[in-house]
Every structure is written in structure tokens, then in C-alpha cells.
C-alpha positions as CSV (number, residue, x, y, z in Angstrom):
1,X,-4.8,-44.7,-61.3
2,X,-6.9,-47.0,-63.7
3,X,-5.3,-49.9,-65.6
4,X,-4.5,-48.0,-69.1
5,X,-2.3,-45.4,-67.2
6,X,-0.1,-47.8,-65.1
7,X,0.5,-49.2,-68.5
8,X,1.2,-46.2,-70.4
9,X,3.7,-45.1,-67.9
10,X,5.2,-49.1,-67.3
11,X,5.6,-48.3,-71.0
12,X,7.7,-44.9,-70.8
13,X,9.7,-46.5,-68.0
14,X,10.7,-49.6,-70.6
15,X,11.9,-46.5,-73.2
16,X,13.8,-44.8,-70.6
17,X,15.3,-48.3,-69.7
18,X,16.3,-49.1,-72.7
19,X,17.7,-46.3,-73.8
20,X,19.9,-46.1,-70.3
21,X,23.9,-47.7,-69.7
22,X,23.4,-50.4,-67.8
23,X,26.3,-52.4,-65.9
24,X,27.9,-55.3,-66.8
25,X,26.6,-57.9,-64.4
26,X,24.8,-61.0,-63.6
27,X,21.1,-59.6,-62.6
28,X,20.4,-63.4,-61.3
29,X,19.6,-64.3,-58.1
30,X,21.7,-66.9,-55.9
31,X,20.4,-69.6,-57.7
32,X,20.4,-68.4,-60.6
33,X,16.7,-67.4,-61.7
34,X,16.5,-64.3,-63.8
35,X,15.0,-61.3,-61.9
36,X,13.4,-58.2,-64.0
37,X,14.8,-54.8,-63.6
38,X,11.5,-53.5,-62.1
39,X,8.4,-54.8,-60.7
40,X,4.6,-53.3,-60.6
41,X,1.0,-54.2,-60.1
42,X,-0.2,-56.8,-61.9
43,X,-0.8,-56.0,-66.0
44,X,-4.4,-55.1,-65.8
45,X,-4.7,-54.1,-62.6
46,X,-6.3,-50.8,-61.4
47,X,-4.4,-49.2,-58.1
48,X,-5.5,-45.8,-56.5
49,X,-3.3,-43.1,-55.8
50,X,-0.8,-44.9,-57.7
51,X,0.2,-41.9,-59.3
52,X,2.2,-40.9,-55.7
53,X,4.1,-44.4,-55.9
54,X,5.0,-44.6,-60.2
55,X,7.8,-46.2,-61.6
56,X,11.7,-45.4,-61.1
57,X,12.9,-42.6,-62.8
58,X,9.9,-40.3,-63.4
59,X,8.3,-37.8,-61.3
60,X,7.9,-37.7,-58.7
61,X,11.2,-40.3,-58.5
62,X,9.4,-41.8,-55.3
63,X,10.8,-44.9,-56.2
64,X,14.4,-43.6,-57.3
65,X,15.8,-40.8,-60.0
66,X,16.9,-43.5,-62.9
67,X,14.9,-45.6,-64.4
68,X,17.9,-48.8,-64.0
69,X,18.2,-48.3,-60.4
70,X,21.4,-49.6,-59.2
71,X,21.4,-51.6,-62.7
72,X,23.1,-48.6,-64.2
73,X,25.2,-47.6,-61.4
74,X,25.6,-48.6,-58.1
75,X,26.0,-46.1,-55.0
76,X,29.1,-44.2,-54.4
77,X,31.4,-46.0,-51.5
78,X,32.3,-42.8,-50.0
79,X,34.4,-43.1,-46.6
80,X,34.2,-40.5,-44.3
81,X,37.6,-40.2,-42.7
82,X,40.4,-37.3,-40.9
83,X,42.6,-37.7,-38.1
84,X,46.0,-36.3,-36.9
85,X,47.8,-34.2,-39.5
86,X,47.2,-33.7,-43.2
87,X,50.1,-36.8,-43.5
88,X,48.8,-39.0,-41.4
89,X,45.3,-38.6,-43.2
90,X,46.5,-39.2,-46.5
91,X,47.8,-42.4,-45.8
92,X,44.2,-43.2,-44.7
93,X,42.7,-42.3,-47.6
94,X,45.3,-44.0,-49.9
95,X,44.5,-47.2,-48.0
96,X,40.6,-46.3,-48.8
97,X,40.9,-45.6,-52.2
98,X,43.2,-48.8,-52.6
99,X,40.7,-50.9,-50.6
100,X,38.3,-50.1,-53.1
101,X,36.6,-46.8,-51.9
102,X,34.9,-44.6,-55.0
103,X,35.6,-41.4,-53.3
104,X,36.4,-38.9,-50.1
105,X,35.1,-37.6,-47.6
106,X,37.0,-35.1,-45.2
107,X,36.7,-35.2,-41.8
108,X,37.8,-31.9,-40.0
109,X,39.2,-31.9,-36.4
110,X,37.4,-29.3,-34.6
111,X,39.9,-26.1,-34.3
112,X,39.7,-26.6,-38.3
113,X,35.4,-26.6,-37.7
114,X,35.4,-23.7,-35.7
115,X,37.4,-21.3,-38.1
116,X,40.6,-21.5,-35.5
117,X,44.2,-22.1,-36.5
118,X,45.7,-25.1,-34.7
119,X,47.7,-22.9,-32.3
120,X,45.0,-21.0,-31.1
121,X,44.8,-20.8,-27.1
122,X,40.8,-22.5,-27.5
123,X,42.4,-25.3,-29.8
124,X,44.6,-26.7,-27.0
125,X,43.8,-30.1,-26.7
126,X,41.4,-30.6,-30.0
127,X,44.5,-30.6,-32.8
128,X,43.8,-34.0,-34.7
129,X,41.6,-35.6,-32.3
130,X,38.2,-35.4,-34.2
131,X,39.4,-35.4,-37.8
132,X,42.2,-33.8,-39.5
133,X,43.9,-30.4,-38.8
134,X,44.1,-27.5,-41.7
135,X,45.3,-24.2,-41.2
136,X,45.9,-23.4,-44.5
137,X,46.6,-24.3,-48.4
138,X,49.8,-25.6,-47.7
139,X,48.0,-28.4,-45.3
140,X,45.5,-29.6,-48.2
141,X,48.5,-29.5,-50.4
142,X,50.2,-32.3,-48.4
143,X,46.5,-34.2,-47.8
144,X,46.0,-34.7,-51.3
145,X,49.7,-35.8,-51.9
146,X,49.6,-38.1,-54.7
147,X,45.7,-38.4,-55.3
148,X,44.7,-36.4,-58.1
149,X,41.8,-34.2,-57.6
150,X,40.9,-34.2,-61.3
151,X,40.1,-37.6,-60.8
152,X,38.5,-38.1,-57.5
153,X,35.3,-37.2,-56.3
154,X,35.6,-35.3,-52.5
155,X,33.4,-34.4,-49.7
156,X,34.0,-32.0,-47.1
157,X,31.7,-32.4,-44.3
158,X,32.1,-28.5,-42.9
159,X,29.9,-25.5,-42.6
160,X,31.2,-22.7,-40.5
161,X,34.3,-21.8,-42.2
162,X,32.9,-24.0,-45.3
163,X,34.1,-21.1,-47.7
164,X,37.6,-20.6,-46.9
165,X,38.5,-24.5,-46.6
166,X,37.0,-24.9,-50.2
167,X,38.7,-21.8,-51.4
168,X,42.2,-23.9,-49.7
169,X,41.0,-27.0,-51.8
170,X,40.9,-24.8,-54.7
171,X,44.2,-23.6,-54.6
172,X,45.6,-27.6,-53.9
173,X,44.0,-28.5,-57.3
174,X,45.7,-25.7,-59.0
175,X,49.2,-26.6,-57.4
176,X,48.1,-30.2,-58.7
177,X,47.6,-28.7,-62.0
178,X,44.1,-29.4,-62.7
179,X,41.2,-28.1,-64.4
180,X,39.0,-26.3,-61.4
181,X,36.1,-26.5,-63.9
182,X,35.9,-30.2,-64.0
183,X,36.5,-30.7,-60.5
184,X,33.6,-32.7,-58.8
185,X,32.6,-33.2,-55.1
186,X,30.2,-31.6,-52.7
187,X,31.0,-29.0,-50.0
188,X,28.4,-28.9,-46.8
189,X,28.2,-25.6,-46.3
190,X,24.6,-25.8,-44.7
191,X,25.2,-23.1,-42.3
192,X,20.7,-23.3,-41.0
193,X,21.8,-27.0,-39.9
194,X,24.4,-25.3,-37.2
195,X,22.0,-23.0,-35.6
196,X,19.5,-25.6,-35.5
197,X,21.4,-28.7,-34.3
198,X,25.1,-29.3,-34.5
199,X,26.0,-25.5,-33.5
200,X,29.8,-24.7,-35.3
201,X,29.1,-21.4,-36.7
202,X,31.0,-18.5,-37.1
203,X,29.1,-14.9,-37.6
204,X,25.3,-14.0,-37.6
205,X,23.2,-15.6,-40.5
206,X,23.3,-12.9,-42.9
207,X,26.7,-13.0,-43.1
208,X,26.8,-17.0,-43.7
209,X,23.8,-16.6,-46.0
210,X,25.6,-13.8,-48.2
211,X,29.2,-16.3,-48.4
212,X,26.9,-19.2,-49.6
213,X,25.3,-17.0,-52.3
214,X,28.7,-16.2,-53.6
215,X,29.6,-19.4,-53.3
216,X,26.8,-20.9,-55.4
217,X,27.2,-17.8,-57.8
218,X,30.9,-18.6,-58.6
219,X,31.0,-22.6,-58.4
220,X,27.8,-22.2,-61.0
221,X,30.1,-20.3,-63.6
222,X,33.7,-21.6,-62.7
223,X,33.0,-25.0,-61.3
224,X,30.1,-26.7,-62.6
225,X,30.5,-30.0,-61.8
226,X,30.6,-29.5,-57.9
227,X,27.9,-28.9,-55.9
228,X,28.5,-26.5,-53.5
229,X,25.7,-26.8,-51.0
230,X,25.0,-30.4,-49.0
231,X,22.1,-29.7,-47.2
232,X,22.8,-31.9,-43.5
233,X,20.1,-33.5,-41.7
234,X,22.3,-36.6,-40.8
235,X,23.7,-34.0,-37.8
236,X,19.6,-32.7,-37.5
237,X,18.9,-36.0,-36.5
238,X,21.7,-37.5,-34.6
239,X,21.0,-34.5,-31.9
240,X,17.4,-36.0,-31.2
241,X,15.1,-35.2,-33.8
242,X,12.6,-38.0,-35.4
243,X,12.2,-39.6,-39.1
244,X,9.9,-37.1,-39.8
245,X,11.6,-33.8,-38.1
246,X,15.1,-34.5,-39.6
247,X,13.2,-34.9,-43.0
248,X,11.3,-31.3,-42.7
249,X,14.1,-29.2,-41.1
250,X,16.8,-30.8,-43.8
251,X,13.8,-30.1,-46.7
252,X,12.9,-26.7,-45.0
253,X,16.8,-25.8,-45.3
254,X,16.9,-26.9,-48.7
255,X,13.9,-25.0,-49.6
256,X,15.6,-21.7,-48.0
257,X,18.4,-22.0,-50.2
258,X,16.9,-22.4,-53.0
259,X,15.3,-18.7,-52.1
260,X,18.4,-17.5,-51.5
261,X,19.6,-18.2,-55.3
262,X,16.6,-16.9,-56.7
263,X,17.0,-13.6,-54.8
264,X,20.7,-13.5,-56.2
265,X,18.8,-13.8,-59.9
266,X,20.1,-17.2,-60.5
267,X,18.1,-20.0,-63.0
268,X,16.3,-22.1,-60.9
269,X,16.7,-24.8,-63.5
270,X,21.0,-24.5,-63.4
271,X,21.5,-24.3,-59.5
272,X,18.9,-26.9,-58.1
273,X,20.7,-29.3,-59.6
274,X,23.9,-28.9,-57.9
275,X,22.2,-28.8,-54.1
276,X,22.7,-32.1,-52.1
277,X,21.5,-33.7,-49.6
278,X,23.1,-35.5,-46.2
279,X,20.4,-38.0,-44.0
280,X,20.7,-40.6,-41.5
281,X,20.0,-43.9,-42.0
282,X,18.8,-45.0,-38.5
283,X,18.1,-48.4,-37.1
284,X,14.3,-48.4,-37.6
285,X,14.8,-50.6,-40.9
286,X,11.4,-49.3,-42.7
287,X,11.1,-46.2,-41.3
288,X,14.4,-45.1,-42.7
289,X,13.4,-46.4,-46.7
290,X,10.0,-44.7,-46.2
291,X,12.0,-41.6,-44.8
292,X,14.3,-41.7,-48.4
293,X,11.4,-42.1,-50.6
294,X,8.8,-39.3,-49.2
295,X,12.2,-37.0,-49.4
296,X,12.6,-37.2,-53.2
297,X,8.8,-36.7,-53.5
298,X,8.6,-33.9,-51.7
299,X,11.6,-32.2,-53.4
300,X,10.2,-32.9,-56.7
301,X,6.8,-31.3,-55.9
302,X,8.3,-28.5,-53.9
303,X,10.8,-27.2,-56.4
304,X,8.0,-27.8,-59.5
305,X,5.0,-26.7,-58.0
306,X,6.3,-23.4,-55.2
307,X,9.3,-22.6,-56.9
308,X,9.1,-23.2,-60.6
309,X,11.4,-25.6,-61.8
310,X,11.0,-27.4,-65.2
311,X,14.1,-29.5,-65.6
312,X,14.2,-32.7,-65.0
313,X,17.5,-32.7,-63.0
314,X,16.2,-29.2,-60.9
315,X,13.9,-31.8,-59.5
316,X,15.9,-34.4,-58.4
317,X,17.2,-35.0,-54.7
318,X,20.8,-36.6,-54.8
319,X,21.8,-37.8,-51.3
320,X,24.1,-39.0,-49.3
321,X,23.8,-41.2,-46.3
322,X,25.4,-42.0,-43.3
323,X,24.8,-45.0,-41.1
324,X,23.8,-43.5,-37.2
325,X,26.6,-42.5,-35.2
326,X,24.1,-42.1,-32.1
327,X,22.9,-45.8,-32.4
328,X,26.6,-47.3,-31.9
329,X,27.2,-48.3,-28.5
330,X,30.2,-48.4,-26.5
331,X,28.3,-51.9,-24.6
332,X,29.0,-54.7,-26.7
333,X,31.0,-52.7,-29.8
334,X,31.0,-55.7,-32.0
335,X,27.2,-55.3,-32.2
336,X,27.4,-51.8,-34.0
337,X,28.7,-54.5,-37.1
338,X,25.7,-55.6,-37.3
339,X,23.7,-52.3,-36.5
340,X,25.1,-50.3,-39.3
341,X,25.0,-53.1,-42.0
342,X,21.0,-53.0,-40.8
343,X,21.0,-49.3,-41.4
344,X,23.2,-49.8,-44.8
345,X,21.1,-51.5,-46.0
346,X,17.8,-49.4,-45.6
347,X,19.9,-46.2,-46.7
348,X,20.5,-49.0,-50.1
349,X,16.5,-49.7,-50.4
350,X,15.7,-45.9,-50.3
351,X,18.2,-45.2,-53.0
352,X,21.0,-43.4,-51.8
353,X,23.4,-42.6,-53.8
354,X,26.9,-42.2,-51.8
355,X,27.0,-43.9,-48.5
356,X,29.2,-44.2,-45.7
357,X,29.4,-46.5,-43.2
358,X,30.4,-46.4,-39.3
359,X,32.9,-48.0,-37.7
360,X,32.1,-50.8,-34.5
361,X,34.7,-48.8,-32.5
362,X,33.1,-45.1,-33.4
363,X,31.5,-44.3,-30.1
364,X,35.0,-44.5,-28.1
365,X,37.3,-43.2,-30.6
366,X,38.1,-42.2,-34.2
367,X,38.4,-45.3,-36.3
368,X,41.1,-48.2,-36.0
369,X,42.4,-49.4,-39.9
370,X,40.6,-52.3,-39.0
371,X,37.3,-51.3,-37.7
372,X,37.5,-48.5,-41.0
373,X,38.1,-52.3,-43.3
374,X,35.4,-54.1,-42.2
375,X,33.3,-50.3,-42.5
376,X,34.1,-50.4,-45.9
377,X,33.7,-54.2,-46.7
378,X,30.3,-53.8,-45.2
379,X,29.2,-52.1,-47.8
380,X,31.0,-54.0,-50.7
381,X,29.0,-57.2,-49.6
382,X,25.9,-55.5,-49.5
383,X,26.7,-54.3,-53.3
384,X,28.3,-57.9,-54.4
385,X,26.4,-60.6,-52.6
386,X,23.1,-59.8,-51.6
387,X,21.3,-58.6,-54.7
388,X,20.4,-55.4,-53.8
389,X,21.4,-53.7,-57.2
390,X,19.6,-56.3,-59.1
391,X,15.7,-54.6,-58.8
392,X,15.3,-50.8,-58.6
393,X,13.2,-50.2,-55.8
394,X,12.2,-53.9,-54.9
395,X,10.1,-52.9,-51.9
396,X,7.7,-50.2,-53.6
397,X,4.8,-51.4,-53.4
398,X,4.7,-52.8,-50.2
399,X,1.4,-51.7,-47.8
400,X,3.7,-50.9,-44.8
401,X,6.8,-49.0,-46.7
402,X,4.2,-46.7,-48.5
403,X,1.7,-46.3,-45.9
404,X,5.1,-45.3,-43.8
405,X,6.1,-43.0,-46.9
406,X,2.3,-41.5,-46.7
407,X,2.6,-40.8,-43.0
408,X,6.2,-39.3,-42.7
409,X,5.3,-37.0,-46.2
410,X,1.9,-35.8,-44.3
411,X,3.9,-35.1,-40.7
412,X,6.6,-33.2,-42.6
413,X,4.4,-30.7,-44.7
414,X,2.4,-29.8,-41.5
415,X,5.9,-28.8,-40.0
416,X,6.5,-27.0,-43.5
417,X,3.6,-25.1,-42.4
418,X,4.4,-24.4,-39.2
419,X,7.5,-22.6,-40.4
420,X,5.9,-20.7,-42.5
421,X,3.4,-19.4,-40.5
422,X,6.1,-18.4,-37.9
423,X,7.9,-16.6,-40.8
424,X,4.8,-14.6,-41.5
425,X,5.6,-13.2,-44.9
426,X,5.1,-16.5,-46.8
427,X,8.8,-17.7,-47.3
428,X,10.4,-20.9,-45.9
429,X,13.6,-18.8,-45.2
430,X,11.8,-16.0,-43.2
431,X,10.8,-18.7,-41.0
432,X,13.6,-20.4,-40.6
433,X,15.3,-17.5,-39.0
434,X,12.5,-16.8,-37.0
435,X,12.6,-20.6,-35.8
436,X,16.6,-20.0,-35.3
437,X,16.1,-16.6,-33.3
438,X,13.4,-17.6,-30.9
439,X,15.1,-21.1,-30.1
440,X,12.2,-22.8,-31.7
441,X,14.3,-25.8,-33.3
442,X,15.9,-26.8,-30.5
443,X,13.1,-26.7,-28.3
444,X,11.6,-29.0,-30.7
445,X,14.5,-31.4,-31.0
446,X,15.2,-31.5,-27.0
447,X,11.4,-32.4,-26.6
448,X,11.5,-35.6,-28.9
449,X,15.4,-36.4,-27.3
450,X,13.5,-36.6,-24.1
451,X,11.1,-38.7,-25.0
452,X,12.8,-41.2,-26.6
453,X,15.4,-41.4,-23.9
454,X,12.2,-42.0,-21.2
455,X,11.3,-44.9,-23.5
456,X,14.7,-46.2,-23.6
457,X,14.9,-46.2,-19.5
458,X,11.4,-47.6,-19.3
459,X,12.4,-49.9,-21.0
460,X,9.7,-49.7,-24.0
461,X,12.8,-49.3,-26.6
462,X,15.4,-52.3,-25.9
463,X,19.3,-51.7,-27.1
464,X,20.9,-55.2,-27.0
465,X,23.7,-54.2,-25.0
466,X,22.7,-51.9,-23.1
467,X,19.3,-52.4,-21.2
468,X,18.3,-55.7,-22.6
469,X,20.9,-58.9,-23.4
470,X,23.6,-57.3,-21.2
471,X,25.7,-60.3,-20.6
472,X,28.5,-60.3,-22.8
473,X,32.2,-62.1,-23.6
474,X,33.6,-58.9,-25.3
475,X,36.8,-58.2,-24.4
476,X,37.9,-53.9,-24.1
477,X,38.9,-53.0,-27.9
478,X,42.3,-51.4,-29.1
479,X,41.3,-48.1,-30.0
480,X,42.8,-45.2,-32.0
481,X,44.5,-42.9,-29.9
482,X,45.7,-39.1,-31.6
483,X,48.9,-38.3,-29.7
484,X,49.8,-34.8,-28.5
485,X,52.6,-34.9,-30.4
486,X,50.4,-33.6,-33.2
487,X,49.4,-31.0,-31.9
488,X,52.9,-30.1,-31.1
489,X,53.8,-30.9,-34.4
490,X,51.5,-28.8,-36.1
491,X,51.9,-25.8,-34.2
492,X,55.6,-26.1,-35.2
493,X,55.3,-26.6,-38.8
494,X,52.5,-24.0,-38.8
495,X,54.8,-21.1,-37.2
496,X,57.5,-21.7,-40.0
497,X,54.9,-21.6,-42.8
498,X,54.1,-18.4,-41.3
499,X,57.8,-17.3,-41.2
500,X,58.4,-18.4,-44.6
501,X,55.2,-17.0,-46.4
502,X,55.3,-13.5,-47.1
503,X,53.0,-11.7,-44.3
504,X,53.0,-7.9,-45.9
505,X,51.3,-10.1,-49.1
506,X,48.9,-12.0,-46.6
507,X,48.1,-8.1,-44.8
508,X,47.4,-6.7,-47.9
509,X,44.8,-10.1,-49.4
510,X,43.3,-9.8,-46.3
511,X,42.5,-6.3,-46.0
512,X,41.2,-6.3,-49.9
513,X,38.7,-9.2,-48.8
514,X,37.5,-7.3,-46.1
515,X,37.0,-4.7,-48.6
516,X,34.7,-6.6,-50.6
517,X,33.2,-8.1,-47.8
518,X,31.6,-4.1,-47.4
519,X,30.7,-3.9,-50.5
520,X,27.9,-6.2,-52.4
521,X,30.9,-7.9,-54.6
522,X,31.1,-11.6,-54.8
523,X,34.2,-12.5,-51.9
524,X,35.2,-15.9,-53.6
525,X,37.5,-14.2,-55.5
526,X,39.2,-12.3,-52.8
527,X,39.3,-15.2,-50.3
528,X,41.2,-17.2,-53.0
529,X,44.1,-14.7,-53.3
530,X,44.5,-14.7,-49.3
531,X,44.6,-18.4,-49.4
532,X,47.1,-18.4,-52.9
533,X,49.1,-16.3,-50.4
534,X,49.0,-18.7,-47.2
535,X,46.7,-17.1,-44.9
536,X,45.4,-19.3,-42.5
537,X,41.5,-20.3,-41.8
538,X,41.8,-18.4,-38.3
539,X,43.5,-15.5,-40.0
540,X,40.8,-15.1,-42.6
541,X,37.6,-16.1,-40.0
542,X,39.1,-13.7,-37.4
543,X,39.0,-10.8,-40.1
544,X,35.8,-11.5,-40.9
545,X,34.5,-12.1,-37.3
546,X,36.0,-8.6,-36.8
547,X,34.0,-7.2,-39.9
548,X,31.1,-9.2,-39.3
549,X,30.8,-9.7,-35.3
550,X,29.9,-13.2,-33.5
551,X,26.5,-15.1,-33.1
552,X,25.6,-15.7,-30.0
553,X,22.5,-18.9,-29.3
554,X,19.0,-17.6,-27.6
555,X,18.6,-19.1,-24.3
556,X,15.6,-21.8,-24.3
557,X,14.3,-24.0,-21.3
């Protein structure tokens, strides 16, 4: 790009700037010199391929969707947290909200994952232990207690039964009393992500594919402030996968749903906007910004170029980001401080936009209230003290970060192509299931887990801790310990909702959602009554299951 074009468009960025809200703040640095809002080759200058790079807030957004960066508005501190009962989760996320958190995120023990009621025979053992229990309406009725979801943003990281827990959250903000069209949050839902990697589904894909297509259908005429689709590579990656492979399969997903709602007849243009995105910020500092920064370029051409998209906000990737889970060590917990600060920080420098942040005691248990504190503070002095939100992207630009962008870009559209050569009629989706049926995904993500665990015990990667620097002071940690007693406490509370409800009403909403689960009708609707009524996730999973059948993983060696 010659000289007179870097200065047209540093010119367009300085309208869009000025025209933006930006905080009130001091944009100075420790000592108090003055720092600009954005920084660029020098005025004069001519820089090839600059055109890939731009300025923040323009396509393609390489260097961030706004044009004020953090300037205008900092990331979202969004703790992801759920243990025990509904109860005993509230009072977590009362301490989070009153700690300064910006939002929730629900955690969901893993009876609740699977589509199982607490006091199903396979829970036994499982109730609370992962993240919170819910068997029905009545449960997210008591785990929003007092926080009003008109007013706070919420997550729910959850995919399987992803439909019916959103329907339950649903009925809680009616009970609450508020407006379901300016409720705002995401939902996971990204059902590809479970056959691929994390593997907590419930029925074949069709039948997942069809609920999701309702699901974007309804929430894009009743509720259109929540974005009903977070597309999850943070669990892509955290089961092997590399920078560039969590990056494709997570893009590759997102590209499938997007074919999904334009086979429903949906505007392109009005249900882009409210799909999401999930990544991992890793511990390889430069990799993981590069990783952040190829992702929104790619989006942007993808969804203008293949599928036609000409709003600005259709082409934007919002994400969230989580720091690794699979880089904490048990060795040596204090260290995972400073490993997911390191990681924070790089998810900061790509531009996330919501972040959470591991607890030091994550790999032996569920998070202390201490270790979830100094979580959270760890991201409040990255946004208060470092100076971070002063420059939007203040490291594009650099040789190594965009030569890294370059590279992982390049490795993921050759895997783009890959899948849709396997699909064989020209569609990302098409080859996604074929990649699902034949195992292909998994053989892929075992292959580079293998490798990197045969550098790690050759020692050519070095974990302080734990094969390098092993001597240590650290004394065992307290850690967070579920007791059975919820379990046995939610079974019982559970049986006299069940007594108390009125069960010929829950036959009868059941049965009609089944109905319209045979028919092409949209099944939000339906699976809102049963939950109005008090049926309970296994109730409404299990008639479906029934309707639907199982899925059951292709063997791969």
C-alpha cells in the first residue's frame, strides 16, 4: 500500500475516532507522557501488503472491531463460575458481581451437561462437583435470586442440552418480571465442538442442528439482544489441538452455522451478528495475539467474500476468551498466577472482548473464594495499572506478531480446504459432518496431543514445575471440596418439586413438544411451556432421545 492510501485511511480512522464515546480516563503512561490512541507507519511511508494489517476498526478489523480500542470500552470481566446447588452458586456470583465482575458466566455440573436430572442412576457421584446442578426452572429461579436478569449480561457455557437450559433461563426472567426482548448474554450451544473435542452431546447431528436453527430463528425475532450461538474452540484446543487447528475447526464451525441460517431463509446481515466466539489464550505469549488477530480477518473475509454479508457488524468476530485450563499445573499451583496473567494478557493484546481468568488451584479442584479473588483481580490490574487500554492494538505492526498472523491465517485456510474437499459438494458444513462421521477430527487432534506431549518428556518444551525448576517450598493448598450432602440434598428437593408440580400438565407439554419435534415447526415454543410447567432437563432430553435416538462416536486408532 503506497503512501497516499495509509493516509487516506489513517484519515477515516481519525473520523471514526472522533465521532466514537470514549472513557473517561487518564490515557498517560506511568510517568505521565501522553500516548496517542493509535500508532502506524511513519506519515510518508510506503508499506506493502499493508492493506492485510489497516487501522482499528475497519475491515478487515485485523487490528480490532472499534476504532478507540479499549479507549471506548474496556473488555468484559466475565467470571466463569458453578458449584454445588443453585444456592450455593448464587452466593458466588453475588461475591463476583460485588467484587467488581461485569457479568456471568454459568458453569454446569455434569449431570446438568449431559441432559440428566440430578437423581439419575449415571449422576451418582457428579451432583455439584464440576459446576452447578439444574434440573429445572425452579433451580435457575433460586440461582438468580436477587440479581436481575434485565440488568446483567450471562453466559452459559453448555451445548448438549443448550436449548432446554436457556428455555429454563427464559422462564426465570419472566418470574423476575423482565422484558425477554432486552435480555442480553450468550448461550454456547455449538453442538460441532462436542463431536469434535469435548464430546457431551445428546442425539445425532441433525437433530442438534435442527434445535439450533430454531433457536437462532426465535432469539432473532423475540430476543435480539442475545446471541444465541458461541462458537467454542477454547474446549477444541484444550483437548490437544494447535494455535492454528483450534483457529480453523472453531472458524470451520462458525462457517457451518452460518449455512445453517441461510438454509432456514434468514438475513445473513441480521443473524451474523449475534454468533460468538469462545478461544483459548494459551501460554505461547505471541502466538496467541497473532491467533486473535488472523481470527477476525478471516471472519471478515469469509462472511463478505463466500457468504455475502454487507453489514458492517455481520462481519465482525466478538469473542470471548479463557485463560488455559490445560497449562495449570497441579506442581507448584502458585505458578498458574503467574501463567494465566501471561495468557490474560495476550487474550488483552488480541482484543478480546469478555475474558475470564483461571484460578491457581483449578487443576485439583473447583475454585476456593480466594483463588476465584485473586482470578478476578488479575484481570482488574491488567485493565487499571498496566496501560493496556491506553493504545488500540499497540503491537500491530510488529515483524514477528504479523509474520505469526500471516502464518497461522495461511495454515488455517489450507485446513478450510481440507474440509471442504472431504465434504465433496462445496459446503463447510457437508464437510464437517463428514470429518465428525469418519473420526477425522479427533484423529487430527490426538496426532498433535502426541506430539507435543513427546516434546514435553524430551524435554524440548520445559514446564517450570514440572520437568524443569522442580524444587519447590509450596506447601499442599486448601482446596474446594463439593460435599455429598448436595447431592443428597438435591435429589430431595428435586422429588418434592416433582410432587408438588402438576405431572398430568408436564405429560401433556411434553407430549405436544414431541409433536412438533415430528413436524418442521419451530420447538422453542413448545419446550418453553414444558419448562413453564416444571419439567425437568432429563425429562425433556429423555423424550427427545426417545424421538430422536442416541449418537454413538466412530471408533478411530
Amino acid at each position: 500500500m503506497d503512501a497516499h492510501d495509509i493516509a487516506e485511511g489513517r484519515a477515516r480512522w481519525q473520523r471514526r475516532y472522533d465521532e466514537a464515546r470514549k472513557r473517561d480516563a487518564d490515557f498517560t503512561t506511568l510517568s505521565g507522557a501522553r500516548v496517542d490512541p493509535v500508532y502506524g507507519p511513519p506519515e510518508g511511508a510506503d508499506v506493502p501488503g499493508f492493506e492485510r494489517i489497516g487501522w482499528p476498526g475497519e475491515f478487515p478489523y485485523t487490528r480490532g472491531l472499534y476504532a478507540t480500542g479499549y479507549r471506548g470500552r474496556t473488555w468484559t470481566i466475565r467470571q466463569f463460575s458453578g458449584f454445588g446447588n443453585a444456592q450455593q452458586t448464587n452466593a458466588r456470583y453475588k461475591m463476583l458481581l460485588g467484587a467488581g465482575g461485569g457479568g456471568l458466566s454459568v458453569a454446569f455440573d455434569m449431570p446438568t451437561l449431559m441432559g440428566r436430572d440430578s437423581d439419575d442412576p449415571q449422576s451418582l457421584g457428579e451432583v455439584g462437583h464440576c459446576g452447578v446442578a439444574i434440573d429445572s426452572a425452579a433451580d435457575m429461579d433460586v440461582l438468580f435470586d436477587g440479581i436481575p436478569l434485565a440488568d446483567v449480561t450471562t453466559s452459559m457455557t453448555i451445548s448438549g442440552p443448550a436449548v432446554p437450559v436457556f428455555c429454563m433461563y427464559l422462564v426465570a426472567a419472566e418470574r423476575q418480571g423482565a422484558d425477554l426482548r432486552g435480555l442480553d448474554g450468550t448461550l454456547q450451544t455449538d453442538i460441532f465442538k462436542e463431536y469434535i473435542a469435548q464430546k457431551e452431546w445428546l442425539f445425532p447431528p441433525e437433530p442438534h442442528l435442527r434445535l439450533i436453527g430454531d433457536l437462532m430463528e426465535y432469539c432473532g425475532t423475540q430476543i435480539p439482544r442475545y446471541k444465541p450461538l458461541s462458537v467454542s474452540g477454547y474446549h477444541i484446543r484444550e483437548a490437544g489441538a494447535t494455535a492454528a487447528q483450534e483457529l480453523a475447526y472453531t472458524l470451520a464451525d462458525g462457517f457451518g452455522y452460518v449455512e445453517l441460517g441461510l438454509s432456514r431463509g434468514l438475513d445473513v446481515n441480521r443473524f451474523a451478528p449475534g454468533l460468538s466466539f469462545f478461544f483459548d489464550a494459551h501460554i505461547d505469549f505471541f502466538e496467541e495475539i497473532a491467533k486473535f488477530r488472523a481470527a477476525r480477518r478471516i471472519w471478515a473475509r469469509w462472511l463478505r467474500d463466500v457468504y455475502g454479508a454487507t453489514s458492517e457488524k455481520a462481519l465482525w468476530l466478538k469473542f470471548h476468551t479463557q485463560t488455559a485450563g490445560v497449562s495449570l499445573t497441579a506442581q507448584q499451583p502458585y505458578n498458574n498466577v503467574v501463567r494465566t496473567a501471561v495468557e490474560a494478557l495476550s487474550a488483552v493484546l488480541g482484543g478480546t472482548n469478555s475474558l475470564h481468568t483461571n484460578a491457581l488451584d483449578e487443576t485439583l479442584a473447583l475454585p476456593t473464594d480466594e483463588a476465584a479473588e485473586i482470578a478476578l483481580r488479575t484481570q482488574q490490574v491488567l485493565m487499571e495499572e498496566t496501560g493496556v487500554t491506553n493504545v488500540a492494538d499497540p503491537l500491530g505492526g510488529s515483524w514477528y506478531v504479523e509474520a505469526l498472523t500471516d502464518r497461522i491465517e495461511a495454515e488455517a485456510e489450507a485446513i478450510f480446504q481440507r474440509i471442504r474437499d472431504m465434504g465433496g459438494d462445496g459446503t463447510i458444513t457437508a464437510g464437517i459432518l463428514r470429518g465428525i462421521e469418519d473420526g477425522w477430527f479427533m484423529s487430527e487432534i490426538a496426532d498433535s496431543a502426541f506430539v507435543y506431549q513427546q516434546a514435553l518428556e524430551k524435554g524440548d518444551k520445559r514446564v517450570v514445575g514440572v520437568n524443569v525448576h522442580t524444587g519447590s517450598l509450596t506447601r499442599d493448598l486448601d482446596i474446594l471440596r463439593v460435599s455429598h450432602e448436595v447431592e443428597i440434598e438435591q435429589n430431595k428437593l428435586l422429588a418434592t418439586r416433582r410432587t408438588e408440580r402438576d405431572n398430568d400438565l408436564v405429560r401433556r407439554r411434553l407430549e405436544e413438544m414431541v409433536a412438533v419435534a415430528r413436524t418442521g415447526g419451530n420447538m422453542i415454543p413448545s419446550m418453553l411451556d414444558a419448562c413453564r410447567a416444571e419439567a425437568t432437563l432429563g425429562e425433556i432430553c429423555g423424550a427427545l432421545k426417545d424421538e430422536w435416538g442416541i449418537y454413538r462416536e466412530p471408533a478411530r486408532f
